[in-house]
LUMMARMAR-190777 format. One line per field, with one value per atom (N, C-alpha, C): atom name; x, y, z; residue in three letters. Coordinates in Angstrom, 2 decimals. Atoms other than C-alpha are relative to their C-alpha. Example, Ala and Ser with C-alpha at 12.3 -4.5 7.8 and 13.67 -1.06 7.14 Angstrom:
% residues 2
atome	N  CA  C  N  CA  C
x	0.89  12.30  0.90  -0.82  13.67  -0.77
y	-1.19  -4.50  1.20  -1.19  -1.06  1.09
z	0.00  7.80  0.00  -0.06  7.14  0.73
residu	ala  ala  ala  ser  ser  ser
//
This chain:
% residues 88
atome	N  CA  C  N  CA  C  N  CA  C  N  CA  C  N  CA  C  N  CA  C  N  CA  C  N  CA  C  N  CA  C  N  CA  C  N  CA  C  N  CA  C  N  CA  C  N  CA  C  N  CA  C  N  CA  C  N  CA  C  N  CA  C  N  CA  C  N  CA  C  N  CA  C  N  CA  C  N  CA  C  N  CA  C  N  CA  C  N  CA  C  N  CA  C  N  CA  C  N  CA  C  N  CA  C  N  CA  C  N  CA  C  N  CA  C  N  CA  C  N  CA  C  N  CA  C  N  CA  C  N  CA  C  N  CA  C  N  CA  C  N  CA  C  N  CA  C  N  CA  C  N  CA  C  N  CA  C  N  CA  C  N  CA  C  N  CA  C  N  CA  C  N  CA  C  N  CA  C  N  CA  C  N  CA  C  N  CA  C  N  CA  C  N  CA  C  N  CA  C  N  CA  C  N  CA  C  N  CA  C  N  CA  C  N  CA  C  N  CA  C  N  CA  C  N  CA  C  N  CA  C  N  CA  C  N  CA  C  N  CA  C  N  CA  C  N  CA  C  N  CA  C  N  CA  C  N  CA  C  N  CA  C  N  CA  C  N  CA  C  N  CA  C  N  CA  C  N  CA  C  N  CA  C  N  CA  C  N  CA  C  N  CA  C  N  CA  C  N  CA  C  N  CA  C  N  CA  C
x	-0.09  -40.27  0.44  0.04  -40.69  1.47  -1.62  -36.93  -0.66  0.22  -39.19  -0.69  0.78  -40.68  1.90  -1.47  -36.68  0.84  -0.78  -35.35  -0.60  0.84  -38.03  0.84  -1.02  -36.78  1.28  -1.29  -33.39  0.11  -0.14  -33.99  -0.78  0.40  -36.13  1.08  -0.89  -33.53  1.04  -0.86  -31.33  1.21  -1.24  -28.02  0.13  -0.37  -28.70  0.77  -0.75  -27.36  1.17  -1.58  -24.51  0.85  -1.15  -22.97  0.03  -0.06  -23.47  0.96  -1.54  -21.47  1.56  -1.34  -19.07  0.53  -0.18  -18.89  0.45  -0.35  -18.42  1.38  -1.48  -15.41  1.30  -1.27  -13.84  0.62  -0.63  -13.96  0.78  -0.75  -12.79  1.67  -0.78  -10.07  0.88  -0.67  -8.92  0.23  0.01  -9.20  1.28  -0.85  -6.99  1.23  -1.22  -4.28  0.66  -0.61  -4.10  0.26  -0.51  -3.80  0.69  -1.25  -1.43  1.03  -1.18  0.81  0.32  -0.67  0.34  0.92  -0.54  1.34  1.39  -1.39  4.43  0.82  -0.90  5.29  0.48  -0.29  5.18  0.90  -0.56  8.00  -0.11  0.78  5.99  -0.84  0.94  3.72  0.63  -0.62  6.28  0.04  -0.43  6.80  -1.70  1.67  2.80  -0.40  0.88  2.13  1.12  -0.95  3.58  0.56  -0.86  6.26  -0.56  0.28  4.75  -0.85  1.48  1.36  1.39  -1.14  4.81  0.51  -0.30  5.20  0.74  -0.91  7.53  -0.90  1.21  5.77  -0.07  0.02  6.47  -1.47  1.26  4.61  -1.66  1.71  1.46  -0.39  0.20  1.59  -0.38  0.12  1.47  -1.89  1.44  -1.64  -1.35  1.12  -3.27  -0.60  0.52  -3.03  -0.48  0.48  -4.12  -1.52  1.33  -7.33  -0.65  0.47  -7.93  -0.56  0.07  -7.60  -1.45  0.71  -9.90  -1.44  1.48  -12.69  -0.44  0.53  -12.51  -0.46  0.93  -13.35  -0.55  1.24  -15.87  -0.81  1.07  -17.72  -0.51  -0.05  -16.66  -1.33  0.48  -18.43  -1.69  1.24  -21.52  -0.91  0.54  -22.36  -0.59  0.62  -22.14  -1.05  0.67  -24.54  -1.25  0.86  -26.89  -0.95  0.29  -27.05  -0.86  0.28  -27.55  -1.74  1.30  -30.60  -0.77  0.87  -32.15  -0.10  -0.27  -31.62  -1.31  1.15  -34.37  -0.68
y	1.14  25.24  -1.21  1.05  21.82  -0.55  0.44  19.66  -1.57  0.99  16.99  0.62  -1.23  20.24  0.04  -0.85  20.98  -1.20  1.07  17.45  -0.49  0.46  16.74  1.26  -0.47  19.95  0.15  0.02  19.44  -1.46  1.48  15.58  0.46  0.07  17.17  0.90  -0.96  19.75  -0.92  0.83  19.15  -0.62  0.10  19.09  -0.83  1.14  16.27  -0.74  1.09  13.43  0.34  -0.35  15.07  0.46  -0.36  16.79  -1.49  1.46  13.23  -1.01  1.18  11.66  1.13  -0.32  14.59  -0.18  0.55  13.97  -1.48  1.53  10.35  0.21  -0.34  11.29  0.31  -0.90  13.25  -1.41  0.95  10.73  -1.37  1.08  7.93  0.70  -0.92  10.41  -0.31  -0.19  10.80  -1.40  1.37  7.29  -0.50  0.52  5.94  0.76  -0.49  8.43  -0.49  0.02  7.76  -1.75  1.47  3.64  0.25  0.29  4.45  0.41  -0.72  6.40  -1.05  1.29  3.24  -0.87  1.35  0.82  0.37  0.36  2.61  0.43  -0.33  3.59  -1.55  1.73  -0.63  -0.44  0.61  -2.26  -1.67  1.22  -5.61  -0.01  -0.47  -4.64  -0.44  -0.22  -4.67  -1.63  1.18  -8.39  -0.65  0.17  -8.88  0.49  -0.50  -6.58  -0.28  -0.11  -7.03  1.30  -1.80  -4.53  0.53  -0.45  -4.13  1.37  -0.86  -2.38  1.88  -1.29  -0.09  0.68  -0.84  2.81  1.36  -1.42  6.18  1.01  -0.86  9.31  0.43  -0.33  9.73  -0.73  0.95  6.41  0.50  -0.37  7.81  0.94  -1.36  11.40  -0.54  0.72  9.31  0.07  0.71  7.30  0.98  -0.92  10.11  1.13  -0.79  12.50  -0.72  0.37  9.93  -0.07  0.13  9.12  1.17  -1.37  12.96  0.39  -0.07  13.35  -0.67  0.89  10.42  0.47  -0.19  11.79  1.02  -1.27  15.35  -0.20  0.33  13.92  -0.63  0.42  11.76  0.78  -0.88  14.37  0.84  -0.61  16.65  -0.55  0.73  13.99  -0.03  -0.04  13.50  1.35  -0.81  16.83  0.72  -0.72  18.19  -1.18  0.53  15.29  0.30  -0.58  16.21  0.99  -0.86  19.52  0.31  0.43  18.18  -0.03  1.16  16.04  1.29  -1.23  19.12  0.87  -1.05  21.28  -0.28  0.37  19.34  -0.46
z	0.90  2.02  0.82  -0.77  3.25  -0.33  0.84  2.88  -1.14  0.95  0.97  -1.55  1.29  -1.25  -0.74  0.88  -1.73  -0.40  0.90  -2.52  -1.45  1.74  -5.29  -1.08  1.29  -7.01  -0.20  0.29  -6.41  -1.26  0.72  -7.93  -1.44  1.20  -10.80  -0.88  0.31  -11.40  -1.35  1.07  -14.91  0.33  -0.36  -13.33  0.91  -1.21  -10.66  -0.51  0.39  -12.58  -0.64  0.30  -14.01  1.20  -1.25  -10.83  0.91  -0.79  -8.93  -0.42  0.84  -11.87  0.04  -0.46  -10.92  0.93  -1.53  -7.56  0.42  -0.08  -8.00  -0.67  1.53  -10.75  0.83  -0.86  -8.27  0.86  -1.10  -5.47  -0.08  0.33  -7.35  -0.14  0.57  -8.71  1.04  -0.85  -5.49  0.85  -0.59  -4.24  -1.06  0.96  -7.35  0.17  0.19  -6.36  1.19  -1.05  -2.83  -0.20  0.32  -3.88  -0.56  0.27  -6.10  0.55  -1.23  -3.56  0.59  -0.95  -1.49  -0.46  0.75  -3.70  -0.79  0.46  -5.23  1.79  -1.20  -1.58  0.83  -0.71  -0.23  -0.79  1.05  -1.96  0.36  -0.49  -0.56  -1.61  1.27  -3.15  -1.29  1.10  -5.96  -0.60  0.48  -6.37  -0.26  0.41  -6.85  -1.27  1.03  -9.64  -0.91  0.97  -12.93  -0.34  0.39  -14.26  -1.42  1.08  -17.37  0.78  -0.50  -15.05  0.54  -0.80  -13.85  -1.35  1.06  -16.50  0.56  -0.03  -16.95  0.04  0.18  -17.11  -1.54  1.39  -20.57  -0.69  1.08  -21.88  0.72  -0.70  -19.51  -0.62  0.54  -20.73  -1.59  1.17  -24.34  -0.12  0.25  -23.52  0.50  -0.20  -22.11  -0.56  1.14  -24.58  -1.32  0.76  -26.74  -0.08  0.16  -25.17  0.36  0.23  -24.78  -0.73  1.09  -27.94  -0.84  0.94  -29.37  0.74  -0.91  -26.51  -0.43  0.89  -28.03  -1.46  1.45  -31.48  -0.09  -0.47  -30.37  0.65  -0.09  -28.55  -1.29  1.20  -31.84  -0.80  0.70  -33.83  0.22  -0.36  -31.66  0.20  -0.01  -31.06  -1.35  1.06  -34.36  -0.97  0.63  -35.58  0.47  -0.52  -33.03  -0.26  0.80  -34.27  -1.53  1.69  -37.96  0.45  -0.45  -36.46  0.12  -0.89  -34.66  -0.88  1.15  -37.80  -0.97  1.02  -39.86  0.37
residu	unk  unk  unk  unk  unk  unk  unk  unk  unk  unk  unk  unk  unk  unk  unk  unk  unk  unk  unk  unk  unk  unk  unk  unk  unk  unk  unk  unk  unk  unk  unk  unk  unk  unk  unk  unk  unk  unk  unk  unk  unk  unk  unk  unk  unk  unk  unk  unk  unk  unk  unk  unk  unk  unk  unk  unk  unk  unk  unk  unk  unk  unk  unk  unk  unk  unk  unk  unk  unk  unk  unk  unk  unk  unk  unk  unk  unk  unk  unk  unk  unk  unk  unk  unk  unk  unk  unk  unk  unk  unk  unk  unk  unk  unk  unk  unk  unk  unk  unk  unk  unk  unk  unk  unk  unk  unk  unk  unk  unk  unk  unk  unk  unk  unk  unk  unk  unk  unk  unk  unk  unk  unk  unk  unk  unk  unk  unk  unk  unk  unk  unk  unk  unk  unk  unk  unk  unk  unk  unk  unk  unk  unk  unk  unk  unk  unk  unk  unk  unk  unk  unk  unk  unk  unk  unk  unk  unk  unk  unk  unk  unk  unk  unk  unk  unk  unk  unk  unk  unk  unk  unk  unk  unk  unk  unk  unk  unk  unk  unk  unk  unk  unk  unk  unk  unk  unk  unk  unk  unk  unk  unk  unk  unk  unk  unk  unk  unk  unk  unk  unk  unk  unk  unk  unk  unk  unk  unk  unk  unk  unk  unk  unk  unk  unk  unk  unk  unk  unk  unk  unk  unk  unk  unk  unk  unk  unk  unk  unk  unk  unk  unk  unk  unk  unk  unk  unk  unk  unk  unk  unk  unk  unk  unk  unk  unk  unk  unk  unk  unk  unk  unk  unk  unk  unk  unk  unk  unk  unk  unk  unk  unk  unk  unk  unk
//
């Protein structure tokens, strides 16, 4: 198998565009942790950003189980309409 026979069916393949948007997910993931390491590790840094953007882990753990939350009943929502649709 040629490698231009094995990129077409990798690119026709279902799962290209979703693992690519995982792969991107990740790398940001990991990019946004290692900036924020920097930035609470510089205390140069500190007089630039507002203190509000500076939170506890409580109020985070908050906002994150919030928008967890609101993403699982929005998928909830969309899927089972989907379903409906596809039903009739």
């Amino acid at each position: 198998m040629s490698l231009k026979n094995m990129l077409l069916r990798i690119r026709s393949n279902f799962l290209y565009i979703p693992s690519l948007y995982g792969l991107a997910a990740l790398l940001l993931a990991i990019a946004s942790i290692e900036i924020d390491t920097h930035i609470m590790s510089v205390e140069y840094l500190h007089r630039f950003i507002p203190d509000s953007l500076f939170m506890d882990i409580d109020l985070a753990q908050n906002i994150l189980g919030s928008i967890s939350a609101a993403l699982l009943t929005m998928t909830t929502i969309t899927l089972s309409t989907i379903l409906i649709v596809l039903t009739f």
